[in-house]
Backbone bond lengths (Angstrom), bond angles and torsions (degrees), N, CA, C in turn:
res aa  C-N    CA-C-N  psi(-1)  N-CA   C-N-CA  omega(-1)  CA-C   N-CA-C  phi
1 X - - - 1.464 - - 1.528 110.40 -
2 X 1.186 118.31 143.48 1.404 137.97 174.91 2.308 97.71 -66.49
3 X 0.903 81.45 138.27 1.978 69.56 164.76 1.571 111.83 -167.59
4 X 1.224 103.96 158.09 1.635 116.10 -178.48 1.498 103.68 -122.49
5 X 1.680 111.26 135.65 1.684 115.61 -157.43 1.656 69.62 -118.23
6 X 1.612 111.23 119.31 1.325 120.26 174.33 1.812 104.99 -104.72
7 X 1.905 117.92 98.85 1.199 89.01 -171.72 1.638 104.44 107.25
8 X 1.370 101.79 42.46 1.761 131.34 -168.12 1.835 95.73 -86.68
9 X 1.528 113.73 45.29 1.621 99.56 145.80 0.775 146.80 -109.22
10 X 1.632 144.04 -102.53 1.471 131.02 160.56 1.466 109.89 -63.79
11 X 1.085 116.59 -41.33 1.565 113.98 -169.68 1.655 91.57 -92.53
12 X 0.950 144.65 -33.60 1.699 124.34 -179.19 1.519 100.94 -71.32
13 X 1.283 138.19 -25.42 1.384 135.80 -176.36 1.485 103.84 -85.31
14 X 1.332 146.94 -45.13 1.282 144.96 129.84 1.277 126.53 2.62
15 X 1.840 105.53 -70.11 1.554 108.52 173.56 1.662 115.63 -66.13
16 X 1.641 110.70 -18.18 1.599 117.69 175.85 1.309 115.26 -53.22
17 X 1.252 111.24 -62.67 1.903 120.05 179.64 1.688 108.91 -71.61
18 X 1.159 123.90 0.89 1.698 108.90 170.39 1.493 76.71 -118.00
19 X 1.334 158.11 -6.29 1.606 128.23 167.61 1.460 98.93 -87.42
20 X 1.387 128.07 -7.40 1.365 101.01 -168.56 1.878 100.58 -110.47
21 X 1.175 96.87 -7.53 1.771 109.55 169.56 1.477 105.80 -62.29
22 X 1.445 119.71 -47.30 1.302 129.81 163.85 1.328 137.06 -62.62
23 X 1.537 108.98 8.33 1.646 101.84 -165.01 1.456 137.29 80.30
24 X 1.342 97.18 -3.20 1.726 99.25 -159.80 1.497 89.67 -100.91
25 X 1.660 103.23 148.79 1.492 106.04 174.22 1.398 117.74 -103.86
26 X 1.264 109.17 167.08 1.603 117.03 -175.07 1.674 114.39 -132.50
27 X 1.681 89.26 100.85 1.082 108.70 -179.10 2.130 140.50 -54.06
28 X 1.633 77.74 -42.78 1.435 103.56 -156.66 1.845 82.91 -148.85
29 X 1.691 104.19 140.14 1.397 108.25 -163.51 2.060 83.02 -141.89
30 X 0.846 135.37 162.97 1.707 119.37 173.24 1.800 95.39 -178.08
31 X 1.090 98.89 131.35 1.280 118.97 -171.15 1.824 100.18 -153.41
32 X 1.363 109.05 140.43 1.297 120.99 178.51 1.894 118.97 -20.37
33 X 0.900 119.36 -32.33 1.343 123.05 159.37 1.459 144.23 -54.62
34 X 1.383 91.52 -40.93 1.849 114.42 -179.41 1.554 101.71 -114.92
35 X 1.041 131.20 12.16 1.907 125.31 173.10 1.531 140.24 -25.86
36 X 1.514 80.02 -20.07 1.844 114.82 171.38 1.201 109.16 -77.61
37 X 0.987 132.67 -32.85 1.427 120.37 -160.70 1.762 94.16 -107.75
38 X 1.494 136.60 21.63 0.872 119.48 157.90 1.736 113.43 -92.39
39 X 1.253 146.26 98.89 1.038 156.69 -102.02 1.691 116.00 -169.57
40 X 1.029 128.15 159.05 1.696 115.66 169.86 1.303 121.60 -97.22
41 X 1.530 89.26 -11.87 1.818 85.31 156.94 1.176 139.91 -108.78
42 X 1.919 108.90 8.36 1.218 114.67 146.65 1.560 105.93 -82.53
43 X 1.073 133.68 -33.73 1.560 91.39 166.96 1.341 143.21 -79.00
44 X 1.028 113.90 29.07 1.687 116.85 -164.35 1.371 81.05 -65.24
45 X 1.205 126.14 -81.70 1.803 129.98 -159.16 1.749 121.94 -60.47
46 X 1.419 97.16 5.74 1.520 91.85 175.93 1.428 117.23 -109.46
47 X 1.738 94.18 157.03 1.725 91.39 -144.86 2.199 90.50 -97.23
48 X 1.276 118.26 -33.42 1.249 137.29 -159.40 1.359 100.24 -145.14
49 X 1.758 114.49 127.84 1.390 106.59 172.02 1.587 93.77 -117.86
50 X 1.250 128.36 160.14 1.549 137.56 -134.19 1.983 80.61 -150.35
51 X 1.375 132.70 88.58 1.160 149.51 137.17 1.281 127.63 -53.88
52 X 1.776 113.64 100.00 1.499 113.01 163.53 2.044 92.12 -145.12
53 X 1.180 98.98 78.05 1.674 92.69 -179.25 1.560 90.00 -90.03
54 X 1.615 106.98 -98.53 1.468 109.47 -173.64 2.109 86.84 -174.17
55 X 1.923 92.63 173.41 1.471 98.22 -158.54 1.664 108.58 -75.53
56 X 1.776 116.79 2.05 1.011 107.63 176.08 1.694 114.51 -87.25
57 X 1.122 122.79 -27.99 1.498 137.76 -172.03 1.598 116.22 -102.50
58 X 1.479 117.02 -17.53 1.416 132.90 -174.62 1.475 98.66 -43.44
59 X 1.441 113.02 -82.69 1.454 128.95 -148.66 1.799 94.86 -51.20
60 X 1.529 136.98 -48.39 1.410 129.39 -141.19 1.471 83.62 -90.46
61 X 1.384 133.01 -53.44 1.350 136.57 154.56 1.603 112.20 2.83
62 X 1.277 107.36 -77.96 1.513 128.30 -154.21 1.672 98.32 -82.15
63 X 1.185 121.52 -30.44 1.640 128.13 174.39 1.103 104.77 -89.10
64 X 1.245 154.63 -10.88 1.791 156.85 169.46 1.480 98.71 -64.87
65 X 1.675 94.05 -57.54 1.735 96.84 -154.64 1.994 96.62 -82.58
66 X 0.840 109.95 -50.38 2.066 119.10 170.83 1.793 96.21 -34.07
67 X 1.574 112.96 -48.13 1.934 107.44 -167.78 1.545 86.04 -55.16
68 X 1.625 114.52 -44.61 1.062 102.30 -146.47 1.504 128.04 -96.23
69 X 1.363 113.59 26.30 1.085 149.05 -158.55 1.386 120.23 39.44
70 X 1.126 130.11 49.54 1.365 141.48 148.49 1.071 132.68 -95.28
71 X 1.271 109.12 113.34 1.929 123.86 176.44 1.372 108.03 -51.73
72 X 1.063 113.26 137.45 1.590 156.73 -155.13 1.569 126.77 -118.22
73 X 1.622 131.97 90.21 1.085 104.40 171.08 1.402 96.25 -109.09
74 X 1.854 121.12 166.88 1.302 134.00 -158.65 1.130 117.58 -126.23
75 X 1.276 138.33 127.85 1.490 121.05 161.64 1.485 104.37 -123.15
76 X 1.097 111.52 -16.75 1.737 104.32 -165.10 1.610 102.21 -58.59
77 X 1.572 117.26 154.18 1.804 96.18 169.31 1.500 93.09 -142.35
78 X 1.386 111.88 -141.49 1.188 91.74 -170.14 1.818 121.75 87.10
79 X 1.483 122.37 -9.30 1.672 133.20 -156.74 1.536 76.43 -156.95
80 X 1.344 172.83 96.71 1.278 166.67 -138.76 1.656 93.08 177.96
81 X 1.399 117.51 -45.30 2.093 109.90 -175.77 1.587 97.43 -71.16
82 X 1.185 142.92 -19.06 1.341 135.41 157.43 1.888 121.72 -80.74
83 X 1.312 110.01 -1.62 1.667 109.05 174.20 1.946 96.04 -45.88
84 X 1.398 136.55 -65.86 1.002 129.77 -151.76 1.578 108.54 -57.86
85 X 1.502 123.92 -34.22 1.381 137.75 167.86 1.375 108.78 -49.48
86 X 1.126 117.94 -48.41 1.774 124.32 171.56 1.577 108.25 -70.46
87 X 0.881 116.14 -45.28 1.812 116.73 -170.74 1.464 102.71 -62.45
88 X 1.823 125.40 -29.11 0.987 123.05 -167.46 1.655 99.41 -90.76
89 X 1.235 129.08 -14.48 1.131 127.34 -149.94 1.485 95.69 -106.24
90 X 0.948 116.26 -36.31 1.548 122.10 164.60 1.691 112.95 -44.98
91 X 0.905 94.82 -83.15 1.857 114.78 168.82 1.411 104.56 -17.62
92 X 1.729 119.39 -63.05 1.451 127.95 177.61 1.290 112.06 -65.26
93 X 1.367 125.83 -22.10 1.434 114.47 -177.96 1.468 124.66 -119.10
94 X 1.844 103.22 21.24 1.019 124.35 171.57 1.452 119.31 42.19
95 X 1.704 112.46 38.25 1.503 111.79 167.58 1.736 115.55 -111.43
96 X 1.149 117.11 -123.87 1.466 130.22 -171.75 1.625 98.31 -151.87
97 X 2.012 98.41 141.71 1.487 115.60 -176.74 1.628 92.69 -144.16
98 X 1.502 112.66 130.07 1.366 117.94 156.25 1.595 118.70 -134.65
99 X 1.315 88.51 124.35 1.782 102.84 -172.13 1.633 103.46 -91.26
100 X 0.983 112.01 98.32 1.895 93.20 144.41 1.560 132.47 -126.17
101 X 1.414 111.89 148.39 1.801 105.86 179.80 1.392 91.99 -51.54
102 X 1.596 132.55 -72.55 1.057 136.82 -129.56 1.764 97.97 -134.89
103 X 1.456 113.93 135.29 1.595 110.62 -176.75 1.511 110.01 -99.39
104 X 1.283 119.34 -3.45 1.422 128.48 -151.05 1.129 94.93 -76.59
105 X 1.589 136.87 136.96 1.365 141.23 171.38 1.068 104.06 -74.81
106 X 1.499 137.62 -1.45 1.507 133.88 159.42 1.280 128.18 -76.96
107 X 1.500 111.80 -38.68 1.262 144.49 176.49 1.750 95.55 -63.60
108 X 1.196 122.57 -52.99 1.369 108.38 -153.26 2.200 104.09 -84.45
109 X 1.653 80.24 -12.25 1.413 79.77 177.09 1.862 117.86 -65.80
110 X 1.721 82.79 -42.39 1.689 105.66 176.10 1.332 101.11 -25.52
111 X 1.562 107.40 -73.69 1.490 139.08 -171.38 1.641 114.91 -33.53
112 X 1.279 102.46 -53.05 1.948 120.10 155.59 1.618 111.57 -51.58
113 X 1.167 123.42 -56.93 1.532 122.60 -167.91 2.014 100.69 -76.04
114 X 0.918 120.68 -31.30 1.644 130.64 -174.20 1.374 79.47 -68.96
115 X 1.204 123.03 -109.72 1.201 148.61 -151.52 1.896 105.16 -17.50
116 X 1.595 93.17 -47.45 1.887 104.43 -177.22 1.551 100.61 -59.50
117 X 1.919 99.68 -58.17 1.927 97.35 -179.99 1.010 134.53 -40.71
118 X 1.728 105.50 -28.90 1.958 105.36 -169.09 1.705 92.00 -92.05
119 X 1.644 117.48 -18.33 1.347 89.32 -175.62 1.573 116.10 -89.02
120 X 1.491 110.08 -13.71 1.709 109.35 169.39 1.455 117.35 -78.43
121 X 1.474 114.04 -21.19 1.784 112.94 162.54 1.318 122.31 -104.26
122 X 1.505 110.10 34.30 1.688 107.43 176.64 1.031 96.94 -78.19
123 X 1.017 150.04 -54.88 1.779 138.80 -163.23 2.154 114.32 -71.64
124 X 1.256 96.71 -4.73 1.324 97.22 -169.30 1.382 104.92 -98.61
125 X 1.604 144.44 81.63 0.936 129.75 -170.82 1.602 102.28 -89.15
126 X 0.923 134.00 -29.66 1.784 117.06 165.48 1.796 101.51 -0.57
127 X 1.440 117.07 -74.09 1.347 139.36 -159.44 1.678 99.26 -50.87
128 X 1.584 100.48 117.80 1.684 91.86 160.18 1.215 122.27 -86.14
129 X 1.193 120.33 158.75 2.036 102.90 171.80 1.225 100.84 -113.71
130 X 0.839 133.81 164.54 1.304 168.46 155.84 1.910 144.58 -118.82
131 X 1.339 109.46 104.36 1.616 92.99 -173.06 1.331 111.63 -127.31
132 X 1.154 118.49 146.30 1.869 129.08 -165.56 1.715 99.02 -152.87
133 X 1.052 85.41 129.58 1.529 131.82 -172.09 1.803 105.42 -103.54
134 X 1.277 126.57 122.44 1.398 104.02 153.06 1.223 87.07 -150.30
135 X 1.822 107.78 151.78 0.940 132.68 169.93 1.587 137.83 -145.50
136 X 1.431 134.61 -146.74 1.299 122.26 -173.97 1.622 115.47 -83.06
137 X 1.323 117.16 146.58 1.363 115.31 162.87 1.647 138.53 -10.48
138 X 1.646 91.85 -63.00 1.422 129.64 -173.72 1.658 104.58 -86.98
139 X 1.171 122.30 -1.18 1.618 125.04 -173.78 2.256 84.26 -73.32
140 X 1.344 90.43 155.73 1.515 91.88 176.01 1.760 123.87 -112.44
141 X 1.479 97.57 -30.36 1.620 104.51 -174.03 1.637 87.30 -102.76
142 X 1.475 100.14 159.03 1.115 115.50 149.79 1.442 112.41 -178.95
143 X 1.853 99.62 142.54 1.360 125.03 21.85 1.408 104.19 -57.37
144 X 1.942 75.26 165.25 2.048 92.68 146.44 1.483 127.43 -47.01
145 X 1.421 124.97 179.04 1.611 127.07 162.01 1.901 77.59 -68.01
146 X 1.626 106.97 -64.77 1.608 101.57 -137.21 2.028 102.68 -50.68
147 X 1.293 105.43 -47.77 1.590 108.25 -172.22 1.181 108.59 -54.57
148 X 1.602 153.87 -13.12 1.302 162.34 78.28 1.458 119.14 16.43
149 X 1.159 122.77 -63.50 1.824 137.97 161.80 1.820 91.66 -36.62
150 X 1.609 96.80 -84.25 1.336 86.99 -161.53 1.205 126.89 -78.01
151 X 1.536 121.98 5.09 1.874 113.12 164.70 1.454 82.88 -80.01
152 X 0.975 132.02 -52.63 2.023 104.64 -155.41 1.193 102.70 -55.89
153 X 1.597 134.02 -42.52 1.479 134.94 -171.72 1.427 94.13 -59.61
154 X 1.546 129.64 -44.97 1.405 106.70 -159.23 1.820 104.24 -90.26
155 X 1.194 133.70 -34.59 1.809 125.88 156.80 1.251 110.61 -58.58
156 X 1.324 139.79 -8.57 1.500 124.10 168.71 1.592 109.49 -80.17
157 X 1.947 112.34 -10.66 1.354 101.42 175.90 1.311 125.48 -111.39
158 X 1.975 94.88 4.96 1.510 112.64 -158.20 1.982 110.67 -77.44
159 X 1.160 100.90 5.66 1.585 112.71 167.95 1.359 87.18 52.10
160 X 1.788 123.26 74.50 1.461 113.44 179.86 1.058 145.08 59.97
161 X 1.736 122.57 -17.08 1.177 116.32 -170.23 1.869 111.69 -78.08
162 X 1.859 122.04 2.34 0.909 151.00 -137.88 1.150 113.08 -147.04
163 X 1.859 148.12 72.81 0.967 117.01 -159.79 2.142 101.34 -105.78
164 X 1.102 103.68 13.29 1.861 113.57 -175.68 1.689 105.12 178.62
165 X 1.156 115.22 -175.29 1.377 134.34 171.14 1.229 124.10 -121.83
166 X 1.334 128.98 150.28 0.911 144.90 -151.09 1.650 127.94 -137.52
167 X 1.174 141.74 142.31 1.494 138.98 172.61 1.526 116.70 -100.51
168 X 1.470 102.60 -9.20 1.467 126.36 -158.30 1.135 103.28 -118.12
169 X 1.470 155.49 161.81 1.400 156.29 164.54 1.550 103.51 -73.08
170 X 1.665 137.48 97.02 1.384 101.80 179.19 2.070 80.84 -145.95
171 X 1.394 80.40 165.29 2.092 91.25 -171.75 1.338 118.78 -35.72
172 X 0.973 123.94 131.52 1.730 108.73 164.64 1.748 118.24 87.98
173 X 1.632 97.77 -5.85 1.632 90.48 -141.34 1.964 86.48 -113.86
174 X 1.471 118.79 148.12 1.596 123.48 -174.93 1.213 92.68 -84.87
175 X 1.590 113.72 119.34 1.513 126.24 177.70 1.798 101.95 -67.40
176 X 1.496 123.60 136.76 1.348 118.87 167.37 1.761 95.93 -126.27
177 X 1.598 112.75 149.80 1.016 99.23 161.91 1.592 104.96 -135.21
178 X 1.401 118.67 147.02 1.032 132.61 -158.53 1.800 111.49 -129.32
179 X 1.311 106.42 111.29 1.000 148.41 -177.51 1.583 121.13 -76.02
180 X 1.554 123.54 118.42 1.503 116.31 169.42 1.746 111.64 -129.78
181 X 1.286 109.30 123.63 1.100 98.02 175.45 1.599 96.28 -155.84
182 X 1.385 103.03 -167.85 1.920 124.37 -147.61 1.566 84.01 -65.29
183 X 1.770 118.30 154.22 1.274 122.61 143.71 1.475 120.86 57.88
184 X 1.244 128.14 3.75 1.233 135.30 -170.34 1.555 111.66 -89.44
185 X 1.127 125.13 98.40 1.603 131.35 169.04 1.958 103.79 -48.80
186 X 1.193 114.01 -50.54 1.567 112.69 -171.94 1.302 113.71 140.87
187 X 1.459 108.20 135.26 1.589 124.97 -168.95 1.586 107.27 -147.30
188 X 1.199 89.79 107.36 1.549 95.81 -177.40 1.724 115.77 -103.07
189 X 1.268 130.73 121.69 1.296 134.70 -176.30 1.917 144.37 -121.06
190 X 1.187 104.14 90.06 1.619 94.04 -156.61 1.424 94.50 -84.47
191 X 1.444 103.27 155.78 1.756 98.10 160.65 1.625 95.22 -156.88
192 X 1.438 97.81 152.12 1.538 114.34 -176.91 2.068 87.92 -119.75
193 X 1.790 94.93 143.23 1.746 88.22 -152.36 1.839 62.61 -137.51
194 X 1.328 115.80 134.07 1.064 145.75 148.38 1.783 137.51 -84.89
195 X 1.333 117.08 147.32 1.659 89.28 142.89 1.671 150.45 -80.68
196 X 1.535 84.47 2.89 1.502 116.35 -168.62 1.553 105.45 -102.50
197 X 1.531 124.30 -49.48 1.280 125.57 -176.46 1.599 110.37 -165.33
198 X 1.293 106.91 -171.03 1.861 103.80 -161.85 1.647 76.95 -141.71
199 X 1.599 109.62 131.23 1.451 116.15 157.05 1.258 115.02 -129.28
200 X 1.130 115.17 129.22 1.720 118.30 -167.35 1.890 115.38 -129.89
201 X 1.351 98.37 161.51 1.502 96.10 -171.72 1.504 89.94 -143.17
202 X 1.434 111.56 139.70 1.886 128.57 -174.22 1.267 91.83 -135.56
203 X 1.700 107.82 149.16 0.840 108.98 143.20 1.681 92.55 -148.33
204 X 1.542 114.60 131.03 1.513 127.86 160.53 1.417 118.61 -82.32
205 X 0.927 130.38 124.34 1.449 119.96 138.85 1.577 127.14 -62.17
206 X 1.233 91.21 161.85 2.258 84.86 173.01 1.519 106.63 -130.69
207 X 1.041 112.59 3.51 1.476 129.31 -164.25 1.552 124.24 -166.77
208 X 1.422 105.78 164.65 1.948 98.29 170.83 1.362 95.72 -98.42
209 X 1.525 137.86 3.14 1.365 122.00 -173.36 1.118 112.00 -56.93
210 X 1.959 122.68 -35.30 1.354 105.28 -157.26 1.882 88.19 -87.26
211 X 1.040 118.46 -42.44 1.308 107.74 176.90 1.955 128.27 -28.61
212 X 1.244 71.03 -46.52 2.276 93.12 -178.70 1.695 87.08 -58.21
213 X 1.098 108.41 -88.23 1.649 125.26 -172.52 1.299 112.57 -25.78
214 X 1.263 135.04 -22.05 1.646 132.12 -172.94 1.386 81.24 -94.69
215 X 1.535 123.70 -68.50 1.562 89.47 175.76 1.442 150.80 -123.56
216 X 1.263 93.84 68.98 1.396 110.58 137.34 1.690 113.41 -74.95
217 X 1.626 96.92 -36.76 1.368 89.03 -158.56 1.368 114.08 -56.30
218 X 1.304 86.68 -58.53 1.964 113.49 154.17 1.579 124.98 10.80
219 X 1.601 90.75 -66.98 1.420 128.65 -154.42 2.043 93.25 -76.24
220 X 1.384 111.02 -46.85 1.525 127.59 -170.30 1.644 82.20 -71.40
221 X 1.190 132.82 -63.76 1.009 120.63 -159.08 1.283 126.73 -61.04
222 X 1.069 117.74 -33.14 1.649 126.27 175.47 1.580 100.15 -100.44
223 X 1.425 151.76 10.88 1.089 128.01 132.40 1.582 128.69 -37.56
224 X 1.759 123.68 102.04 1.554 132.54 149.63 1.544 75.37 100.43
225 X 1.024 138.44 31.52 1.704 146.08 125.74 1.492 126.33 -50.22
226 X 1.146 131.83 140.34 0.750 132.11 148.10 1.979 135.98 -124.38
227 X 0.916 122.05 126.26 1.612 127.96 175.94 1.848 114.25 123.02
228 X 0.914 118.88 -143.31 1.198 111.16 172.02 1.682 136.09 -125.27
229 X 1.070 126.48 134.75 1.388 150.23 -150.03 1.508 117.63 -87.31
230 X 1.061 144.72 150.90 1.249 155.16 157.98 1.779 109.54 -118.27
231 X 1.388 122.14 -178.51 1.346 122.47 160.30 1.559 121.88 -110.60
232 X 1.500 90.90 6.70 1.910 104.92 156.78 1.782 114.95 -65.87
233 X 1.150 105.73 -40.78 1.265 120.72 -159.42 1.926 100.81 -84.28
234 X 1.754 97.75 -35.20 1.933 79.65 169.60 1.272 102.86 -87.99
235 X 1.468 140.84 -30.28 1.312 118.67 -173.44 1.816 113.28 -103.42
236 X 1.256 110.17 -6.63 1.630 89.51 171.37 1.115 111.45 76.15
237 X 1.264 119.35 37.27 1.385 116.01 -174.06 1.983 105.91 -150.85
């Protein structure tokens, strides 16, 4: 595949050495420096554009290359109250869009095991929850997309007791706390804290490799696709 790395930093240089392990070429590379040259006539020849800029540049990014009918996978977040603007824009321009917080085939497993926990302890409110996020210095939003993923998965099962999330202590609302510190790829942590017992779910990263690697995978997968994507649908899980 032809491809454009929109958003050429640690993690676009990452996804560089597993696309080029694969054969795939790299057309168009764009990082805050060169912004100009992302263009519609640099994309004529690209087959998949590979999105991780950030939440200020995401959205015009992802609608340049969608006018121009090039499939799209996403990681940047942070730009998420415009997803429906993209979902529609896809549709009109009859290509392919895949969003995920998190690409990590670990992460999405997380996402499977959360989702089951809050729905076998929705009725048990004894259980407090708790979710913590930490991540890199240089990360900009927070929360994460992913610590976001899994409070909505866990108030979509909380039968009300949950009506949003929160950074702040406020009624009703899934406390997250979000964490920045040195060198940290990302560690996401739920725990339900009892008076009876503590059940918890981690998942660390140690690296952006596995992050890069989902999408690439991503990227193969929605090549000559059309509509819109999840990371259920590349990993089956």
């Amino acid at each position: 595949m032809n491809i454009a790395i929109i958003g050429y930093g640690k993690m676009g240089k990452e996804i560089e050495k597993i696309l080029l392990t694969k054969q795939h070429q790299i057309l168009l590379k764009i990082n805050s420096s060169n912004t100009s040259k992302l263009t519609a006539e640099n994309l004529k020849n690209i087959d998949v554009a590979i999105e991780f800029s950030g939440p200020e540049s995401a959205f015009a990014n992802i609608k340049l290359c969608l006018e121009n009918k090039v499939p799209v996978i996403c990681g940047s977040t942070g730009w998420l109250d415009k997803l429906e603007q993209i979902e529609k824009c896809v549709l009109q321009n009859d290509t392919a869009f895949l969003y995920a917080s998190n690409f990590s085939l670990g992460v999405n497993v997380l996402f499977a095991i959360n989702e089951k926990l809050a729905q076998l302890l929705s009725s048990h409110t004894d259980y407090q929850i708790d979710l913590e996020e930490i991540h890199h210095l240089e990360k900009k939003d927070a929360p994460s997309g992913t610590a976001i993923s899994l409070a909505t998965q866990i108030i979509k099962q909380s039968d009300h007791r949950f009506t949003k999330w929160s950074l702040i202590p406020e009624e009703n609302a899934l406390p997250i706390k979000a964490v920045r510190a040195p060198d940290v790829p990302g560690t996401h942590h739920i725990k339900y804290d009892s008076d009876q017992d503590i059940i918890e779910v981690k998942h660390t990263a140690k690296n952006r490799k596995g992050f890069a690697l989902g999408a690439v995978l991503a990227a193969e997968f929605i090549f000559s696709k059309k509509g819109i994507f999840t990371m259920k649908d590349v990993l089956n899980v």
